[in-house]
N, C-alpha and C positions, 0 to 999 in steps of 0.2 A: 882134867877131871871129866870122866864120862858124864855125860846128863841123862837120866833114865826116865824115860817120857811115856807118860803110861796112858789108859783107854780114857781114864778121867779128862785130860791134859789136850790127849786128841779131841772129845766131846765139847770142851770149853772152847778150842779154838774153833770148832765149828761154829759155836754160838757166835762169835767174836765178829765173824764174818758174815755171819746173818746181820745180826746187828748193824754193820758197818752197810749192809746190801739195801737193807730196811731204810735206814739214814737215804742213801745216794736215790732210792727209787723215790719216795715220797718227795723230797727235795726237787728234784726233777720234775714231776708232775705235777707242781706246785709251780715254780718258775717258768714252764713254758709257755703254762697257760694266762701270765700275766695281762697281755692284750686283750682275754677275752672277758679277763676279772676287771680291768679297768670300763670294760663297757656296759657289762655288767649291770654295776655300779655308778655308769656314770661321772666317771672321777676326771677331774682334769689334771692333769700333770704334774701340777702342785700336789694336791691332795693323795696323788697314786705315790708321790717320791715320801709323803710322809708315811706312807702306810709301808714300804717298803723300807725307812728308815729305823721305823719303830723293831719293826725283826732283830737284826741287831744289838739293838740296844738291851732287848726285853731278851735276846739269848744269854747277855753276858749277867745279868740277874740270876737266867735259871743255871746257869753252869755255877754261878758263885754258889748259889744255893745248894747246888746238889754236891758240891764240894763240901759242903759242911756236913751232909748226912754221912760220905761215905765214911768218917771216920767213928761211926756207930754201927751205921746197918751195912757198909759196902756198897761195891759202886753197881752190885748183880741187883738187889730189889731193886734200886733208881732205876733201874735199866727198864726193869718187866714194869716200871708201871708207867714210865716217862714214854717210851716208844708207842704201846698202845695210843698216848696222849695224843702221840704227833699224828698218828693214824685217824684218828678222829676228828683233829681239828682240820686236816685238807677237805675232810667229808662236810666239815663244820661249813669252811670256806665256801667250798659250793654252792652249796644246800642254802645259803646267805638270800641267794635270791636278788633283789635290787637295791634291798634296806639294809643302809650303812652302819647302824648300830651292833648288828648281830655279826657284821666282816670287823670291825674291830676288834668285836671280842675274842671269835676266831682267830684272828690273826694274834691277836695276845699269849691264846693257849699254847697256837704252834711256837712263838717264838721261843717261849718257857721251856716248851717241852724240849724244844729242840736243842735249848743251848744244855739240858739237865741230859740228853742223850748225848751230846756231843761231849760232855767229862767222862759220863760211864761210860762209852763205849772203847773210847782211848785208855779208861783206867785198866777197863777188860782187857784190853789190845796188849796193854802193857803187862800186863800179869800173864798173859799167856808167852811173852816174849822170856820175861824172867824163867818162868818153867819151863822153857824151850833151851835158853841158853844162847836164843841166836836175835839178829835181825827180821821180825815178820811183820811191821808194821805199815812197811809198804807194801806188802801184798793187801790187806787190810782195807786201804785207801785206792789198790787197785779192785779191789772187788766192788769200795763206793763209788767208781767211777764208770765200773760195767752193768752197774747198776741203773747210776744215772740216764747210761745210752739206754739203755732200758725204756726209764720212762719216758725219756725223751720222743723215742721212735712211738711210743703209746699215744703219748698227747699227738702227735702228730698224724696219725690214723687215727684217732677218734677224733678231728678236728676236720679229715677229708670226709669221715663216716659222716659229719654233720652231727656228733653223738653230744647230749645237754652234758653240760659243765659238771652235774652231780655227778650224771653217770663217770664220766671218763676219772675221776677222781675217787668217786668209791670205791669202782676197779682197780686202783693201785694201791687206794688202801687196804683193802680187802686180801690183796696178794700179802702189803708188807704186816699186815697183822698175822694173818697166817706162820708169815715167818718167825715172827717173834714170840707168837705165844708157842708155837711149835719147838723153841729152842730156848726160852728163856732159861725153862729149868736146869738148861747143861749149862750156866754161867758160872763162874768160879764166886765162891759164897765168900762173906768177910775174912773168915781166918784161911783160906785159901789163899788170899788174895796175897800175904805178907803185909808186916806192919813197914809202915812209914817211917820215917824220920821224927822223932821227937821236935818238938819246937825249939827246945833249946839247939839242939843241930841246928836247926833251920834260921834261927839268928845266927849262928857261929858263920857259917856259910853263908848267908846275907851280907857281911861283913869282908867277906873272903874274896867274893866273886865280882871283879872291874866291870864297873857300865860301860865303859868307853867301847869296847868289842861288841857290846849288846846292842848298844846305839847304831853304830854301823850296818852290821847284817841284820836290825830290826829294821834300819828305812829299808832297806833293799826288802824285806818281806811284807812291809807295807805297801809301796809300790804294786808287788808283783801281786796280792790281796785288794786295793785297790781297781785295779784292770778286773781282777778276777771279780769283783762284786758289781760292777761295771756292764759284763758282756750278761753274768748271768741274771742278774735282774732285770735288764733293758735290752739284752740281745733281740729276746721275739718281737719286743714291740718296735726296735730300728728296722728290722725286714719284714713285718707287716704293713708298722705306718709310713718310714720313708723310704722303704725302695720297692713300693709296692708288692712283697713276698703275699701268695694267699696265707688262709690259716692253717694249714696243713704244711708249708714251707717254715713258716716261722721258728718254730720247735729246733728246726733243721741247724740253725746255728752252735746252739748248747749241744746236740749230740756231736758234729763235730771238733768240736772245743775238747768236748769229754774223752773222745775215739784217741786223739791225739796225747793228753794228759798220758792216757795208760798205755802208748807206745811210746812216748820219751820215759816218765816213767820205770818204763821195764831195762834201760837198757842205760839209764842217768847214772846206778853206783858202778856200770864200768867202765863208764867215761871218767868218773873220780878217780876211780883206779890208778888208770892210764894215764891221764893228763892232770890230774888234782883237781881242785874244786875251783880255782879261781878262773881257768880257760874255762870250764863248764859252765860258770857264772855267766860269764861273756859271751859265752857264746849264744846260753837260752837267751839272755839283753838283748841279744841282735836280733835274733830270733823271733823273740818275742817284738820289738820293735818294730821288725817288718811285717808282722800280722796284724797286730795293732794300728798300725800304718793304711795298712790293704784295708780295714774295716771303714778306719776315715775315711779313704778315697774311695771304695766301693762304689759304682755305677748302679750295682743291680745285686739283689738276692744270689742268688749263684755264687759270684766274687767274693761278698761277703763272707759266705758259707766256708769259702776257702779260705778266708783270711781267718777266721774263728779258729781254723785248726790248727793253722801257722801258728797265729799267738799262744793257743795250748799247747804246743809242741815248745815253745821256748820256756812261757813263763812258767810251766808244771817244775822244771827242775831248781827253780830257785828258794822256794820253801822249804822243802825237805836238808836241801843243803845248808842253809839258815840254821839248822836245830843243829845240823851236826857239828857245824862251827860257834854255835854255842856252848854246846857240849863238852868242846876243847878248851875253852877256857873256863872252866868250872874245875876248881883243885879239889873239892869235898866230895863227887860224884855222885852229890843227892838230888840232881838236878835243877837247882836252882837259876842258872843260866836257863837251859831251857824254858822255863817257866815265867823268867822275864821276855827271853824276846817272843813267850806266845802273845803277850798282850798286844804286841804290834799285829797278829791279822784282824785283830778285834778292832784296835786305827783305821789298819786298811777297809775294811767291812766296812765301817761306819762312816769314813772318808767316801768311801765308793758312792755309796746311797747319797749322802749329801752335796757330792759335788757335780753329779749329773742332774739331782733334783733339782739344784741353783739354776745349773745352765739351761738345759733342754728348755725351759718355761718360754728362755728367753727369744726364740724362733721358731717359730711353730711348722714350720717344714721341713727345717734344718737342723732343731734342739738338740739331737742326740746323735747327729753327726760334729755337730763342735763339741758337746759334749765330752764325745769318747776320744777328745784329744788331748785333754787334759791329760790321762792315765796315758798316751802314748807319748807326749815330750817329758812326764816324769820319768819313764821308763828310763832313760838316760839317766837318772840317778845309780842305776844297777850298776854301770859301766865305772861311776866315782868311787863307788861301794866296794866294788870288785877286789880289792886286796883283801880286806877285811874278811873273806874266807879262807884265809889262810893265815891265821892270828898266830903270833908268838906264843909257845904254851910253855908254864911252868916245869920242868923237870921232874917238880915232885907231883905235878898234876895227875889226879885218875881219871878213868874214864866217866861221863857225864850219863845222867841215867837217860833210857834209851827216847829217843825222840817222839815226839807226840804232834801232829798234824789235826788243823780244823776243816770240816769243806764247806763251799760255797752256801749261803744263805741266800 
């Protein structure tokens, strides 16, 4: 059947993409600059691992939240007033000054807002995907990722600039507000969107769909989320504090990390193609393994820098592949599997934060070099995991509704 894809349809998936740009820039400017918000502030290592803890936590609140609205108002108003949120609270961040009271609350807004952007935008993502007819949700998360380098390379020139923490932080929010109130209004409205699944489906299908396959490529997404919450919250402050990186080098890790994501990436669904998911699995493990590797033994800034991209170059394909092998074993194709093994990157997130928080404390030269080892001998879990992309699927099985991706907090 033809798909006839009209101005509307085009207009929305620009939104989508904004959206998704909005997301990865703010995000970014937010993370790099962790080093200079810790001094900020005055935080010692405990106290920065819980503030970076609480993110997390307080995302998966706003997204449960904002899931309940969209089945009134849709996931487009959440969108226009959640992203503005996030836009204000990095300004919030800043603008904090030295007093800790006013960075918590800040950091509360963004996390909310962000996890209530982080449902809409993928609800969006995914409604432009149904009106399409095709796969576009990795482009989607490549655009949050060209994003990211974005701000990445920002904090990092305004960081050689010497420029104050408000500035360099208004200025990205500034760009990503722009964008979103610029395009909010081309979002796909509620009864655009398509109606969901009734609940009664969605028990029927709860009942339908084995854990056992979810379990599997859930630890493998965990893991490779894990790492990933790992480099990008504590990346700048490992090549600031321990391998002497200045403040304008630091930043430098997350843009390579990102650079790499959207060159594997681009070129991961025709390695599945060709070779199927489970050598692909393996191969980012390895991949990933040895970046992750290179980071622990890094000498110096530089080395580092290269290991960051290694490790995004491996672990970027294992996520995505994760959704699609849940996908396969979901026989109702209302995405229910998807929807379980998302709740593993929200483990992995919240794993990340808390298990570098534990350790770093405990060496004060060296905390976040044993730290980031953890996340690299679990890595090795991918390699156990590795069949389990390639599940047995039922016969009468349909296809799983289209996959849906978080990014880095």
């Amino acid at each position: 059947m033809t798909v006839r894809i009209t101005g509307r349809d085009r207009r929305a998936r620009l939104a989508a993409y904004a959206a998704f740009a909005v997301q990865g820039l703010c995000f970014a400017a937010l993370v790099t600059q962790v080093p200079r918000i810790q001094k900020a502030h005055h935080l010692g290592d405990v106290a920065l691992s819980l503030v970076l803890l609480a993110v997390p936590l307080v995302a998966g609140l706003g997204s449960v939240l904002a899931g309940a609205v969209f089945a009134r108002a849709g996931s487009g108003p959440v969108l226009r007033v959640a992203q503005p949120a996030v836009c204000a609270a990095i300004v919030l961040i800043g603008a904090t000054g030295d007093a800790d009271a006013p960075l918590y609350a800040a950091v509360a807004l963004f996390g909310l807002s962000v996890g209530a952007v982080d449902a809409a935008m993928n609800a969006q993502g995914v409604a432009v995907e149904r009106r399409y007819g095709m796969s576009l949700i990795t482009g989607c998360y490549a655009v949050w990722s060209v994003a990211g380098i974005l701000g990445g390379l920002w904090a990092s020139l305004s960081n050689r600039l010497d420029l104050p923490l408000p500035v360099c932080f208004t200025a990205a929010a500034a760009v990503g507000l722009a964008g979103t109130l610029g395009t909010g209004h081309l979002l796909y409205r509620r009864h655009e969107e398509g109606d969901g699944p009734s609940p009664e489906e969605l028990k029927a299908a709860g009942r339908s769909v084995p854990w056992r396959p979810i379990l599997v490529v859930g630890t493998a997404m965990a893991v490779a989320y894990l790492a990933d919450a790992a480099l990008s919250n504590y990346g700048a402050l490992y090549l600031e504090d321990e391998l002497s990186g200045s403040a304008w080098v630091a930043p430098l890790g997350y843009v390579a990390y990102q650079i790499a994501m959207v060159v594997s990436r681009a070129v991961a669904d025709f390695g599945v193609r060709r070779w199927g998911a489970v050598r692909v699995v393996r191969v980012g493990g390895a991949v990933g393994l040895a970046g992750m590797a290179g980071v622990v033994a890094a000498p110096n800034a530089p080395v580092a820098i290269a290991a960051f991209g290694v490790a995004g170059l491996g672990l970027s394909v294992i996520v995505p592949v994760s959704y699609s092998a849940a996908g396969k074993v979901d026989p109702t194709g209302l995405g229910v599997a998807v929807a379980r093994v998302n709740v593993f990157n929200y483990v992995g997130f919240v794993l990340g934060a808390a298990v570098v928080g534990a350790i770093a404390p405990l060496d004060p030269d060296h905390g976040l070099r044993l730290a980031f080892a953890v996340p690299t001998v679990l890595v090795l879990l991918v390699f156990v995991t590795a069949r389990g992309f390639d599940p047995v699927v039922d016969e009468a099985a349909r296809p799983g509704a289209p996959a849906v991706e978080r990014p880095a907090v």
